[in-house]
C-alpha positions in Angstrom: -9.7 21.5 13.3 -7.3 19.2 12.1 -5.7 20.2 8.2 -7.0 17.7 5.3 -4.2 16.0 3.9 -2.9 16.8 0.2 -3.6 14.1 -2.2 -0.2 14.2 -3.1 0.3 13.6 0.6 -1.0 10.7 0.5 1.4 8.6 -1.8 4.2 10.1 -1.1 6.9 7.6 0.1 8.0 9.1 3.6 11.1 5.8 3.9 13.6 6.4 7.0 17.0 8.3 4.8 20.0 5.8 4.8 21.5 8.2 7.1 19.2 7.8 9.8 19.0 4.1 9.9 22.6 4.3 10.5 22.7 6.9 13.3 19.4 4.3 14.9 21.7 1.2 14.4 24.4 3.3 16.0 22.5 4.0 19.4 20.6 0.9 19.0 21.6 0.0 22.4 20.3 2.9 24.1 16.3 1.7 22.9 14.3 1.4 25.6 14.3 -2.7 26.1 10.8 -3.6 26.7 9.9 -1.8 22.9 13.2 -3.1 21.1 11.7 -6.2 19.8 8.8 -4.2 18.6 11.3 -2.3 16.7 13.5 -5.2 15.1 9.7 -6.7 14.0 8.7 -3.6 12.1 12.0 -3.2 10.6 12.5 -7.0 9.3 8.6 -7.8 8.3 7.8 -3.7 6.8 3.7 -4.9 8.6 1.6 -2.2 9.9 2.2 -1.3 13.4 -1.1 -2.7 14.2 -0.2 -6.2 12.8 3.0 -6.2 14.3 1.1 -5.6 18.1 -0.9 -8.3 17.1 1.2 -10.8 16.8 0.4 -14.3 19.2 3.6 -16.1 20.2 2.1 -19.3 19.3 1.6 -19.0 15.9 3.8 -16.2 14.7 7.0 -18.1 13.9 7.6 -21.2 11.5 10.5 -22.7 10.4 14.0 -24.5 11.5 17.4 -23.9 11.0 18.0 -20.7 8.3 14.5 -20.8 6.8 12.5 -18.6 8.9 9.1 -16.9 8.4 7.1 -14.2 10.5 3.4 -15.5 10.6 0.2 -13.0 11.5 -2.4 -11.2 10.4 -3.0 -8.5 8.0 -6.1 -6.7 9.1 -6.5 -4.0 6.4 -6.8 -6.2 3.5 -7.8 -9.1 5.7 -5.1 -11.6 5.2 -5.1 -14.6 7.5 -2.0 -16.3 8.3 0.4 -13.8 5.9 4.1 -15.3 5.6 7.2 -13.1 5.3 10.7 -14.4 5.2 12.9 -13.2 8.1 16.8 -14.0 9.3 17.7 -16.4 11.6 18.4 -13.4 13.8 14.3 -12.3 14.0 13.7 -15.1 14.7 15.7 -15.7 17.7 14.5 -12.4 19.0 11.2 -13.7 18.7 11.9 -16.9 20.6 13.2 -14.6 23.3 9.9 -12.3 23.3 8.1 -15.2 23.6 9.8 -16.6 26.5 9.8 -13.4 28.2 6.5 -13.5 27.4 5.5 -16.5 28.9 7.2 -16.0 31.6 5.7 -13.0 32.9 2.3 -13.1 31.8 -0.3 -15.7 32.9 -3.8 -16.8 31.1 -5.5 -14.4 32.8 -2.7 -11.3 31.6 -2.4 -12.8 28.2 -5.8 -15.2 27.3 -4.6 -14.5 23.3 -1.2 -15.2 23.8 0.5 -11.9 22.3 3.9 -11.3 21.7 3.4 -8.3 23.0 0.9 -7.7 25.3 0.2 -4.5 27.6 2.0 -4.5 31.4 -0.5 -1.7 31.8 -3.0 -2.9 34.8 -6.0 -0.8 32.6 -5.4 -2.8 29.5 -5.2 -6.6 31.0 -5.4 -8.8 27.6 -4.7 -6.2 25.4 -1.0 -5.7 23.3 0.9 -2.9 24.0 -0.7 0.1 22.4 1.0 2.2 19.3 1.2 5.5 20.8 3.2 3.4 23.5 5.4 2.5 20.7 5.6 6.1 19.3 6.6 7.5 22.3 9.5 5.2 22.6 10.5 6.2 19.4 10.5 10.0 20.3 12.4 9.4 23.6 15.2 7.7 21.5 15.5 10.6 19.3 15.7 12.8 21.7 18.2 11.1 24.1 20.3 9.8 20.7 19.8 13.2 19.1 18.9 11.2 15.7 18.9 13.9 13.1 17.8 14.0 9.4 19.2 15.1 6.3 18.5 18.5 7.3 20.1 18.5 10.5 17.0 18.6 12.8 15.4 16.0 15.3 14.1 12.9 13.1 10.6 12.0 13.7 10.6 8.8 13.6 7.1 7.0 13.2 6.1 3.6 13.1 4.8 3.2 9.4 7.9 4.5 7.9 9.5 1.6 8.6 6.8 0.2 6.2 7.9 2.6 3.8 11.7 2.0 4.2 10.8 -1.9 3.8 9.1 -1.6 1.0 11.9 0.5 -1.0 14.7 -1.6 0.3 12.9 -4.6 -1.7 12.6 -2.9 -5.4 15.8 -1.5 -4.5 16.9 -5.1 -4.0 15.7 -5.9 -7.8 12.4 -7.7 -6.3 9.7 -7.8 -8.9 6.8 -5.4 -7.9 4.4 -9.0 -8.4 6.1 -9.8 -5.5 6.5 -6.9 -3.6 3.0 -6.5 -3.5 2.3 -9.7 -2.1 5.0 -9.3 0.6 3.1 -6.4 2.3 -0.2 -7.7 1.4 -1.5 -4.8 -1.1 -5.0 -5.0 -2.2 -4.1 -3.6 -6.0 -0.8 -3.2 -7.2 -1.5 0.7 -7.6 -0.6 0.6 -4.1 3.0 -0.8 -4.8 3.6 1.1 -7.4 3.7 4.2 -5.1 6.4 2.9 -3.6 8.8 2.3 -7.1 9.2 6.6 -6.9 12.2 5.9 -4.6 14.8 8.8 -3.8 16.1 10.3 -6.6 19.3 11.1 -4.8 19.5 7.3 -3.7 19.3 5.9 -7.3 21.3 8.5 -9.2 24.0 7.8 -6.6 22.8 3.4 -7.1 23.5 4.4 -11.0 26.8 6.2 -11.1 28.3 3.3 -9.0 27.4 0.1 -11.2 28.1 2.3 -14.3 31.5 2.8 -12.8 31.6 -1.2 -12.5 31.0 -1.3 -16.2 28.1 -1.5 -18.0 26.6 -4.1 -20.6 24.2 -3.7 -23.5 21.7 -6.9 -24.5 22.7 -6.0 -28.3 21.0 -7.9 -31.4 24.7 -10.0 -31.4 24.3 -10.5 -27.1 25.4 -9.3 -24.4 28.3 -6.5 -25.2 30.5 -4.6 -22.8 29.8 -1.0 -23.4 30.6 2.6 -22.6 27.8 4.4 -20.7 28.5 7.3 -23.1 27.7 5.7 -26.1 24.4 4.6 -25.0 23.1 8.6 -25.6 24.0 8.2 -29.6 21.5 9.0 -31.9 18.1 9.0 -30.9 18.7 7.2 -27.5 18.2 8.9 -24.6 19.8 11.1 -22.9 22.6 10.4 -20.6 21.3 13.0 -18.0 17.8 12.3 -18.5 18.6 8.8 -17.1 20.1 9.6 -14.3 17.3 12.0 -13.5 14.6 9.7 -14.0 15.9 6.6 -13.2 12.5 4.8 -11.9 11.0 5.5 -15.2 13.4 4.1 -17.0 14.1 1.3 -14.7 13.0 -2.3 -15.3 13.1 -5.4 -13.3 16.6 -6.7 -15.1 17.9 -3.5 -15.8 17.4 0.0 -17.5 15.3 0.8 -21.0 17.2 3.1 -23.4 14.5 3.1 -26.1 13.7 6.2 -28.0 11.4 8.3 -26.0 8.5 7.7 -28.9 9.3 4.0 -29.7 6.6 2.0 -28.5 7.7 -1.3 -26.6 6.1 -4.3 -28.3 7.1 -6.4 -24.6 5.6 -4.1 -22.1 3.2 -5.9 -21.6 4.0 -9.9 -21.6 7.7 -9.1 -21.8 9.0 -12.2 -23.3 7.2 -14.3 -23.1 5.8 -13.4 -26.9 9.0 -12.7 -28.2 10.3 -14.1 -31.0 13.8 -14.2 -29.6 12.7 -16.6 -26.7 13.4 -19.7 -26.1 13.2 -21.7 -23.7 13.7 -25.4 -22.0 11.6 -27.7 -19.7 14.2 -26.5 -17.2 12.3 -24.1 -16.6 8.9 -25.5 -15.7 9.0 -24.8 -12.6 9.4 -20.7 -13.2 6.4 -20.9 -15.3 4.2 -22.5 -13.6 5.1 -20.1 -10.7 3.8 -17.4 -12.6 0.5 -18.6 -13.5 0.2 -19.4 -10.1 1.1 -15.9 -9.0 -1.0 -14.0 -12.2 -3.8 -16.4 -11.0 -3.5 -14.5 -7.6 -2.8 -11.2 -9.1 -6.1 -11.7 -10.8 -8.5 -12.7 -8.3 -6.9 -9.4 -6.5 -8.0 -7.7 -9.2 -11.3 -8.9 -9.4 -11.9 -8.3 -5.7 -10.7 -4.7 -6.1 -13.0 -4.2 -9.1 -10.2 -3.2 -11.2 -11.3 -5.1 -14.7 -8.3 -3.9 -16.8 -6.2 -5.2 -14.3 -7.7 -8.6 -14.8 -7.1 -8.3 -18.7 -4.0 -7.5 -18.7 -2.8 -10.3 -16.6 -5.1 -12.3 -18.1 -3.0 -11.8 -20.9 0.6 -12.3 -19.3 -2.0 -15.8 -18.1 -2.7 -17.4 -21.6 0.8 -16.2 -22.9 2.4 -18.0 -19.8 -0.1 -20.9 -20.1 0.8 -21.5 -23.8 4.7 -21.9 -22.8 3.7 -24.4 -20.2 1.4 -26.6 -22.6 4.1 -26.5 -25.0 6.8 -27.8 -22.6 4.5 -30.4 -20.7 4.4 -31.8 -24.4 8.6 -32.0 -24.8 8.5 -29.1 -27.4 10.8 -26.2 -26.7 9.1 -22.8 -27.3 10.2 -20.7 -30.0 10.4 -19.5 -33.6 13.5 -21.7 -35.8 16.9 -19.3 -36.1 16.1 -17.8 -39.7 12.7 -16.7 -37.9 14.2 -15.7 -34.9 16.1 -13.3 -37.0 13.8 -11.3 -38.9 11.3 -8.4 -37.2 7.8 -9.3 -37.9 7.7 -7.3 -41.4 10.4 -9.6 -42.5 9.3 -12.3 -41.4 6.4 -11.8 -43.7 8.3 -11.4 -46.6 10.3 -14.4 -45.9 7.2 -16.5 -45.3 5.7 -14.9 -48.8 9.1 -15.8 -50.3 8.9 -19.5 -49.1 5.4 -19.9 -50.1 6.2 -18.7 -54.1 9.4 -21.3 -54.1 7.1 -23.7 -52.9 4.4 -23.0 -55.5 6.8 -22.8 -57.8 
C-alpha cells in the first residue's frame, strides 16, 4: 500500500541544485538522442511533462528572427494555446524535431501531428509516453554518475524541471503576477510555493550584491550605504536577513522595516503613495496592469477565492484612477509641500492653511 504523502510534501519545492544542472550540461552529450529534445523543452518552457508530450509540430512554434514563443496546451488548468517566450536556440531544436518528425512518421503514425510521437508499434498515434522519458533520465544518471549535494545518484524526474523553472524566474526578479501566468497557475497560492527558494542559494545571491555595494531608497533618494548600518536601531537584524531572505524580499529589492511596523504599501504599493508621481510616459505600464489585475481577477473568481478578487480589485481602481488621470494630461500626485509631510502632517498643514485662509 503505497504511503500518503505529507502535506508539507506537497509544496515543497523539489528544483534541480545548481550543481546538478551543471554536471547534466556537462554530459549533455551522452543523453540518449531520440529523448534530448524532450529534455531541452522541459528545461526552457518549466510545462508539465504531459504538456510538453503533447505538443503538435504545427502549431507549437511562432515567431521570426529572436522573438520566439513555445505554443501548446495546458491541460490541468485548461489553457488553450498557452505562450511562453523561448531562445532562438529552442526554437531551432524544434524546427529540427519537427522535421525529423515529418520525416519519419506518416498520417497514419502521426494523424495529430506530435512533436513527439511514440516509435512504439503498440502505441501508433500516441506521443511518446513519460515513463519513457523517466527512464531516459535514470539511464543518464547512471551512465553520467550525476550526483547531488549529498554525493549520491540524482533522481532526476521530469517535474522538477518545472520546479527549477519556476525558481530561476523569481530568482530572475520576475514579478510573481507574472510568474503565475507563465506556468499557467490557477490561484497565485500556487506560485507562491515556489518564492521559498533555497536558503543556501539566496544567502549566497545576498552576500554577493552586498559585496557589490548596497543602496538605501532614503527620504533624501537613493544613498550608497553600508550593509552594516542598515541593523541600527530598531531595523532588523543583519543575520535575520540573511536567514530569511524570501520574507524579506520584494520584487525591487529587500524590506528593512521594523519587524512590528505595519507597511501602509503592501497592498497597492505605490500606486497610493503620496511620494508618486508619475508621467503619461508611462501609459503604457499602466494600462498593462489593469489588463493583467483584470486577469488576475477573473482567476480568482474561477477559483472561488473572493478575497483574492478584493484585493486586486483594489490594486484595479487604484491603477484605474492613475490612468484616468493621465488620459486627461494631468500628472498624478500630491504638490512638493504635500509630498513632504506623512499623513498626520499633512493634516495639520491643511488645518493650518484653512485658518490663514479664514483669517
Amino acid at each position: 500500500m503505497p504511503t500518503a504523502r505529507r502535506p508539507e510534501d506537497r509544496n515543497r519545492v523539489k528544483y534541480i541544485p545548481e550543481t546538478v544542472l551543471q554536471q547534466i550540461d556537462q554530459h549533455i552529450e551522452a543523453f540518449d538522442e531520440a529523448y534530448l529534445p524532450i529534455l531541452v523543452m522541459l528545461r526552457a518552457s518549466g510545462w508539465r511533462i504531459s504538456d510538453v508530450l503533447a505538443l503538435r509540430c504545427d502549431t507549437c512554434l511562432e515567431g521570426e528572427g529572436d522573438r520566439w514563443s513555445l505554443v501548446g496546451d495546458i491541460h490541468k488548468t485548461r489553457v488553450l494555446g498557452h505562450h511562453v517566450p523561448i531562445t532562438a536556440d529552442v526554437a531551432s531544436a524544434i524546427r529540427v524535431q519537427t522535421a525529423l518528425v515529418r520525416k519519419a512518421f506518416g498520417e497514419y503514425e502521426n494523424p495529430k501531428h506530435y512533436l513527439f510521437p511514440s516509435s512504439n508499434p503498440r502505441c501508433i498515434g500516441l506521443p511518446v509516453r513519460a515513463n519513457a522519458v523517466t527512464n531516459a533520465f535514470h539511464r543518464f544518471v547512471t551512465r553520467c554518475r550525476i550526483v547531488g549535494p549529498d554525493g549520491r545518484p540524482f533522481r532526476l524526474r521530469a517535474h522538477a524541471f518545472r520546479h527549477t523553472k519556476a525558481v530561476e524566474l523569481i530568482n530572475n526578479g520576475m514579478g510573481m503576477s507574472y510568474v503565475q501566468q507563465w506556468l499557467a497557475h490557477l490561484s497565485p497560492e500556487m506560485t507562491l510555493v515556489y518564492a521559498r527558494v533555497s536558503e543556501d542559494s539566496m544567502r549566497k545571491q545576498w552576500e554577493e550584491a552586498m559585496a557589490r555595494g548596497a543602496v538605501h531608497v532614503a527620504s533624501a533618494g537613493p544613498q550608497p550605504i553600508d550593509p552594516n548600518e542598515l541593523i541600527a536601531g530598531n531595523e532588523l537584524e543583519l543575520a535575520y536577513i540573511r536567514g530569511n531572505l524570501d520574507a524579506t524580499r520584494v520584487e525591487t529589492g529587500y524590506c528593512f522595516k521594523p519587524l512590528k511596523m505595519e507597511c501602509p504599501f503592501v497592498d497597492i504599493a505605490c500606486f497610493t503613495c503620496h511620494n508618486h508621481v508619475t508621467t503619461n510616459d508611462f501609459l503604457p505600464q499602466f494600462r498593462r496592469q489593469a489588463h493583467d489585475l483584470l486577469e488576475q481577477i477573473d482567476l480568482g473568481r474561477a477559483a472561488g477565492r473572493p478575497h483574492w478578487v478584493d484585493k486586486n480589485e483594489k490594486k484595479l481602481r487604484a491603477v484605474q484612477a492613475i490612468i484616468d488621470a493621465l488620459e486627461q494630461q494631468r500628472v498624478h500626485g500630491l504638490p512638493k509641500a504635500q509630498r513632504e509631510y506623512g499623513s498626520a502632517d499633512r493634516a495639520k498643514l491643511d488645518a493650518e492653511r484653512a485658518a490663514r485662509v479664514a483669517g
